[in-house]
N, C-alpha and C positions, 0 to 999 in steps of 0.2 A: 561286337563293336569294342575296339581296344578301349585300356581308362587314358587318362590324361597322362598319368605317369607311363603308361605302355609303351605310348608316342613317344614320350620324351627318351627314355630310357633305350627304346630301339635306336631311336636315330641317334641318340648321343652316340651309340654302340658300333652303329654302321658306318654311319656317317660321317663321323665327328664332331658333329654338332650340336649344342645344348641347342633345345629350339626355344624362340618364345613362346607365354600362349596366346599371342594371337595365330602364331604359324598353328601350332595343335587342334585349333580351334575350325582353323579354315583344313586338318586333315578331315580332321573328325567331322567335317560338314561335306566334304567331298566322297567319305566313303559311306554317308548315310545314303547316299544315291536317289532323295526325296526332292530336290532343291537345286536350282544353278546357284553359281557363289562369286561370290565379286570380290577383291580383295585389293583393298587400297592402302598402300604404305610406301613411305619414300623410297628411292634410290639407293640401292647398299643394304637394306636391312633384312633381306633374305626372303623373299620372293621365291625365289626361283628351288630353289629347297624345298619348297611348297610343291611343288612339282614331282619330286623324287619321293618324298617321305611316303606318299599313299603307298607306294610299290615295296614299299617292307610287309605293308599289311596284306597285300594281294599280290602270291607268291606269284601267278602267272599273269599276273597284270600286265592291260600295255597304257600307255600315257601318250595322248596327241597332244605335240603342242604346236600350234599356228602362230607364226610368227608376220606381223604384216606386212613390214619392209620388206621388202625385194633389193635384196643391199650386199656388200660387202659382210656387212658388218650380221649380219642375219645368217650368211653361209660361216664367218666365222663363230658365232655365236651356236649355232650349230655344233660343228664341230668340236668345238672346245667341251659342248654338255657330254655330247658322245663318247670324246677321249675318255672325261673325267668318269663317265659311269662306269665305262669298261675297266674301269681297275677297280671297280668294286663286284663283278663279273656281272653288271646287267647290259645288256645288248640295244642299240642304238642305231639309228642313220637318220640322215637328213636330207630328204627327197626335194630336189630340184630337179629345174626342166632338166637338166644334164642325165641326170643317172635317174629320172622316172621311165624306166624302160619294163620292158615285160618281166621279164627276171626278178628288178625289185619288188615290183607285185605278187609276183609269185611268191618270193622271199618272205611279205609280210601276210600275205594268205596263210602261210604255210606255220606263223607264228615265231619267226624265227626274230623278233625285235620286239622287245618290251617299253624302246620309247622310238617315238615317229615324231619328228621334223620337220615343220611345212611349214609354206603358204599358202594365199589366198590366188597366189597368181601360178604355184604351179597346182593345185587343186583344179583350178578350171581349164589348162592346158594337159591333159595327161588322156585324153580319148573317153574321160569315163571310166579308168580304173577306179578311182576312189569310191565311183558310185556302186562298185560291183564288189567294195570290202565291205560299203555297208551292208547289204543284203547276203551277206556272208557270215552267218548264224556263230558257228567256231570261233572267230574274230570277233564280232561286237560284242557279244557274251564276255570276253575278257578284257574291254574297254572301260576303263573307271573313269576317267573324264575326258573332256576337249579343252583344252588350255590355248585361251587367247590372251596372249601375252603382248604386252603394251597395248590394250586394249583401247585405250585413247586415240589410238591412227585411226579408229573406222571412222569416226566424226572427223580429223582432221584430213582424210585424204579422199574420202569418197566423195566428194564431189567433182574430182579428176581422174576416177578410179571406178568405174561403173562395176565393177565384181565385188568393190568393199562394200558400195550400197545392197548387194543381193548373198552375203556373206551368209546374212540367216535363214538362208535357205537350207540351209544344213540339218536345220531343226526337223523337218520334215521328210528328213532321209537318214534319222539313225534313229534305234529303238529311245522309246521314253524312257529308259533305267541312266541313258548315259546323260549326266551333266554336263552344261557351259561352267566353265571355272575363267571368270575375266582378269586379268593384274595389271595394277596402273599405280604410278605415282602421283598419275595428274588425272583425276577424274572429277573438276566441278561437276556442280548440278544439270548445266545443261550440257557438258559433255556427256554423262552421263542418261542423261535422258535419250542423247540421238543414238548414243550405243545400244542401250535396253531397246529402244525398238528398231535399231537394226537385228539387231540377234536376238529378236523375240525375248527377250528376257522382262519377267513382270516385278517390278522391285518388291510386290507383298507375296510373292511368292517363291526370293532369292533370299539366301543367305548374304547380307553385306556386314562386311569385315573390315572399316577404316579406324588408321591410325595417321596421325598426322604424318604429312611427308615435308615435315623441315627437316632440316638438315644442321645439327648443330654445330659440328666439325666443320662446316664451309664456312671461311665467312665471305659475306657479299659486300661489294663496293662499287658505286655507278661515278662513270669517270666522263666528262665532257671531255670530246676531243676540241683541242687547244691548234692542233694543226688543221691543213685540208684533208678531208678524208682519203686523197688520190696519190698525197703524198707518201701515206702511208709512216709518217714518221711518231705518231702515236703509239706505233709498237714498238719505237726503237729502243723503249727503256729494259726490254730485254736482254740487250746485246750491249755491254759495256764498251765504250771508245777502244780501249786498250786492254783485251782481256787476259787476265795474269796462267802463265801456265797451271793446267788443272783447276782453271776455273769453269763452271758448267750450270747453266739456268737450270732452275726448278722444272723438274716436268710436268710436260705441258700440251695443252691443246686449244690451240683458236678455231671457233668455229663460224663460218660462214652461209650466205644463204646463196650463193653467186663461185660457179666453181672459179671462172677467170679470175674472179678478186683473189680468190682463196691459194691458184697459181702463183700470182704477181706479188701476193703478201710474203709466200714461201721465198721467194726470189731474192726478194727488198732484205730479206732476215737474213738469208746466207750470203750477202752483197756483207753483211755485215761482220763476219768470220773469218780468217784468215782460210784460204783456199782448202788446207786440209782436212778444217772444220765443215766446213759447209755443207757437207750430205749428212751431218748430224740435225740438219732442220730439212724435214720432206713433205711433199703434199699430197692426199688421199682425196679419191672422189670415186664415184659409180661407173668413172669413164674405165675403171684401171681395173687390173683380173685380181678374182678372188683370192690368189695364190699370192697375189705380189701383194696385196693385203694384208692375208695371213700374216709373212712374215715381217712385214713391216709394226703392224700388233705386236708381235713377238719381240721385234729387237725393242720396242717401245718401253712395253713391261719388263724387261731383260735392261733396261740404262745403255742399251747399244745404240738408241736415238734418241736425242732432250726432245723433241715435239713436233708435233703434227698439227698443218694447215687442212681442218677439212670441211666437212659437207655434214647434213644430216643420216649420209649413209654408213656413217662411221661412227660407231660409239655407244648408241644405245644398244643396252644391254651387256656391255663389252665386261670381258676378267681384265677390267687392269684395277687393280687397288689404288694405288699409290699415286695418281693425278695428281701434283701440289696444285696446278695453276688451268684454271679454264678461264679462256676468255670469248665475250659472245662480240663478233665483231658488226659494230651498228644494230639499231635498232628496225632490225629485217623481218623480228617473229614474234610470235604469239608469246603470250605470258606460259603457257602449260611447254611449249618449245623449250622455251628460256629455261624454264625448272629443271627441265629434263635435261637440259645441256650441263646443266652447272651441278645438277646431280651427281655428273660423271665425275667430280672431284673427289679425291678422298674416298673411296667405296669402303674401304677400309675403317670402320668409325673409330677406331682408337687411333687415326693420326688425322695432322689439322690438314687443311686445305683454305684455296682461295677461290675464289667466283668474279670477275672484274666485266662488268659491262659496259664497253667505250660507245656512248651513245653521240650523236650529230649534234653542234652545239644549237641546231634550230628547234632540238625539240625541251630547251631548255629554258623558265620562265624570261630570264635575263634578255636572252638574244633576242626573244619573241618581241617584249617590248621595245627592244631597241630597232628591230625591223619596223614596229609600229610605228615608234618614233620618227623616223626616216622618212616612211612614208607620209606623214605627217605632215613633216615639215616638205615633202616635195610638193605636196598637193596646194598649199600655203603659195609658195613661189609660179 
């Protein structure tokens, strides 16, 4: 078992990373192989590093990670681990229904990928490959953990997702050396609970690893809309009347829970641009291909686009540093959504960001009573 400094000094070395020690802490529990591990810490502060670092210590290691969206934003996220590890020579893919064909099976029977990319959705559409890597002695034998990452989805989506309720069924089809290793930014107690007994995990017998997941560098501001929500002019404070050459909004992402609104808001924004401007504000959702995604990401973090109108399938987990501006539009989500949304600002912690929630003015004390009032007095008459 390496020491604390072995950790730290490899991965500075490989990596480039000084780690924390709570990162060290959640290596050093993952290559004990006694324990599943849960590790809760915000948005940006390196996660996902936790991921790679075991694989210095365990030359022919491989690393699953399950990712639970079925999204955009999952195939890129994918892809981006993949690029990124391959220039440090450790080998990679990310299995979707598209490319789970025989071959890649073959491919990872054969050892040829030291990190595996998945979901839950294509796990249960592949024929029963997966099941026939587990009982594939060669392969699990070099399996150090299972990484379920944004570990928070199984509670928030299996109730319209019957595969995320039977996720922990996995427990029972690989040997006991290999670990659950869970990651979340948002894991209350009862999220946490519905997770632990979906993927069999027993909290006095898991390693838990929490650090607060505020966010210092965001700051948050909850803004009554003052307009009607339909008009959409609550956002026009983005787009100035007359905007001066090389002038260009902070970048940005509003996020929606309704892709037509998320359309129509794109619209309203580049109504508001002089014509040549206008494809510098674009809209992303789950309708649109992975590829035209990708690049859209790309010109994003590149300043080739100020911001994007989107969905929940865009964004978590995403490389873009440098978000100045999220905004969550209406009061459409859960509090653990919201965090997560406005997480994506700043990933970056040495630069500020913003968080702005334009919430409906009915759910605010003022309007309430003065709808009371009204009624009030109509009941009166």
């Amino acid at each position: 078992m390496p020491s604390f400094a072995e950790i730290r000094c490899r991965t500075q070395e490989i990596l480039g990373y000084c780690p924390c020690l709570w990162q060290i802490r959640v290596v050093e529990a993952i290559l004990k192989h006694d324990k599943d591990i849960i590790a809760i810490a915000a948005t940006g502060s390196g996660k996902t590093l936790t991921f790679w670092m075991p694989l210095l210590f365990k030359k022919d290691g491989i690393q699953i990670v399950y990712v639970w969206l079925y999204s955009t934003s999952y195939l890129i996220l994918g892809k981006q681990n993949v690029n990124n590890l391959a220039k440090l020579g450790i080998q990679g893919i990310t299995v979707t229904a598209e490319n789970a064909t025989t071959q890649t099976f073959k491919d990872i029977e054969n050892l040829k990928y030291q990190v595996i990319v998945t979901n839950i959705e294509t796990f249960d559409k592949v024929d029963g490959d997966f099941d026939k890597l587990w009982k594939h002695k060669p392969f699990t034998s070099r399996v150090i953990s299972i990484i379920w990452d944004e570990g928070h989805c199984v509670s928030k989506w299996a109730d319209f997702r019957p595969e995320y309720k039977t996720a922990g069924q996995l427990r029972y089809l690989i040997p006991q050396h290999i670990p659950f290793y869970v990651t979340s930014a948002t894991l209350p107690l009862i999220v946490l609970d519905d997770v632990e007994n979906t993927l069999h995990i027993r909290t006095d017998s898991a390693y838990i690893i929490e650090r607060s997941n505020d966010r210092a560098n965001v700051s948050i501001c909850v803004r009554e809309m003052v307009h009607p929500a339909k008009s959409y002019l609550n956002l026009a404070f983005l787009i100035p009347e007359n905007p001066e050459p090389g002038w260009r909004p902070p970048k940005f992402l509003i996020f929606f829970d309704n892709i037509a609104e998320s359309i129509a808001v794109a619209k309203f924004l580049q109504k508001q641009l002089p014509p040549e401007l206008q494809y510098m504000i674009k809209w992303l959702n789950s309708n649109m291909s992975a590829e035209f995604c990708d690049d859209e990401s790309m010109k994003l973090k590149e300043g080739e686009t100020w911001g994007l109108c989107c969905t929940e399938s865009f964004g978590m987990g995403m490389d873009l540093p440098d978000i100045k501006l999220i905004i969550q539009w209406r009061a459409s989500c859960d509090l653990c959504t919201l965090w997560q949304r406005f997480g994506r600002a700043m990933c970056d912690l040495k630069l500020q960001g913003q968080a702005l929630f334009l919430v409906e003015s009915k759910y605010f004390d003022a309007a309430k009573k003065a709808k009371a009032a009204a009624a009030a007095e109509l009941k009166r008459k």
